[in-house]
C-alpha positions in Angstrom: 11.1 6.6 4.9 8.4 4.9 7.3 4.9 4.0 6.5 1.9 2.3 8.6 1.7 -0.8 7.0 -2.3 -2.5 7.6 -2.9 -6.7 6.9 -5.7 -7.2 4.5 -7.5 -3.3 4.7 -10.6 -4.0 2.5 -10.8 -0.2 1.3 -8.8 3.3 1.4 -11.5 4.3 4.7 -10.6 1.4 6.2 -6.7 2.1 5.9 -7.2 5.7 6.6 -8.9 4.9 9.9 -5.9 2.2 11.2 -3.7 4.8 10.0 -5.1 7.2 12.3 -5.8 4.8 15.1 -1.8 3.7 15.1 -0.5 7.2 14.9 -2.8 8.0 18.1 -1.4 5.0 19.8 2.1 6.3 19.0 3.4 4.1 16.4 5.8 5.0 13.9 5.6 2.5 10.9 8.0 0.7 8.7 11.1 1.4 6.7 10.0 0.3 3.0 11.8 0.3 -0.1 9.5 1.2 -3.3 10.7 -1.4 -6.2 7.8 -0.5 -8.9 5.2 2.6 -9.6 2.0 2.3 -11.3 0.5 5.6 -11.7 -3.7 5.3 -12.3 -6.2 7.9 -13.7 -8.8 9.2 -10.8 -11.0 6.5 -11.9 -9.0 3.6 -11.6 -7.4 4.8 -8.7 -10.6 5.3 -6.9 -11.7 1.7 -8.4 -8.8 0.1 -6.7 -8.8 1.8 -3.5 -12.4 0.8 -3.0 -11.6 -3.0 -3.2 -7.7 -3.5 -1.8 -8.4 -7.3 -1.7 -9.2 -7.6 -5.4 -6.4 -9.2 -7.3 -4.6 -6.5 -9.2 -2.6 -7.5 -13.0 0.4 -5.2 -12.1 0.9 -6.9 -8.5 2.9 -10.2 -9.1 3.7 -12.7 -6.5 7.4 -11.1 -6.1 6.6 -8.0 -5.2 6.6 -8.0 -1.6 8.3 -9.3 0.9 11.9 -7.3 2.6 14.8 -7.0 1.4 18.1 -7.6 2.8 18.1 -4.6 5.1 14.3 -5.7 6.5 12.9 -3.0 4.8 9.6 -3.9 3.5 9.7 -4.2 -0.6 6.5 -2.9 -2.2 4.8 -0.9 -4.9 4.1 3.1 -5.2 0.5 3.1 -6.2 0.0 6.7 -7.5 -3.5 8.7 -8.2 -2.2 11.0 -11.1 -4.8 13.3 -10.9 -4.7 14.0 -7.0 -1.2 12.8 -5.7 -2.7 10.4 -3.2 -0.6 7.5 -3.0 -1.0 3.6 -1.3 1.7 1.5 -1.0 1.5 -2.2 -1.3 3.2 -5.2 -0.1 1.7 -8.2 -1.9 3.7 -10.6 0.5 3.1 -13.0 -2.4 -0.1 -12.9 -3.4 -2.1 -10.9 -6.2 -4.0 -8.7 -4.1 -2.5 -6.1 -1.5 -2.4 -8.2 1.2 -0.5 -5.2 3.5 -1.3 -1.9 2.1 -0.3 2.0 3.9 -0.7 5.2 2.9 2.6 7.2 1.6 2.6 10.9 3.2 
């Protein structure tokens, strides 16, 4: 699996538009492994997606980083009410400091 991964997206619109921008430019993303899954209500979901540099309680400082193959480690951040989902690569910090959106 590849994603687009973005450094320091300060909301989902923000993503969305690099995300566009990159595929138009002909890049293909990253191989990432998914090591945890927090699944969020609509309103949370929409909460954290407006503010991806707030520090979250379920990102640790662990969570990011690659693993041994160089895929990039990170977390499956799932809306359950609409399926959308953001990944996140805290690269050791609290906040999503590289976040992309899962297809």
């Amino acid at each position: 699996m590849r994603a687009l991964f973005g450094r320091k997206m300060a909301s989902l619109e923000e993503l969305m538009e690099a995300t566009r921008q990159a595929k138009k430019e002909g890049f293909t993303g990253s191989t990432y492994e998914v090591t945890k899954e927090i699944t969020l209500n609509d309103y949370a979901f929409q909460e954290f997606v407006k503010d991806l540099l707030e520090d979250q309680p379920w990102i640790e400082k662990d969570d990011g980083g690659s693993n041994q193959n160089g895929e990039i480690r990170c977390i499956r951040v799932t809306n359950l009410d609409t399926g959308e989902r953001v990944l996140v690569n805290s690269e050791g910090y609290d906040y999503p400091r590289y976040t992309a959106i899962e297809e």
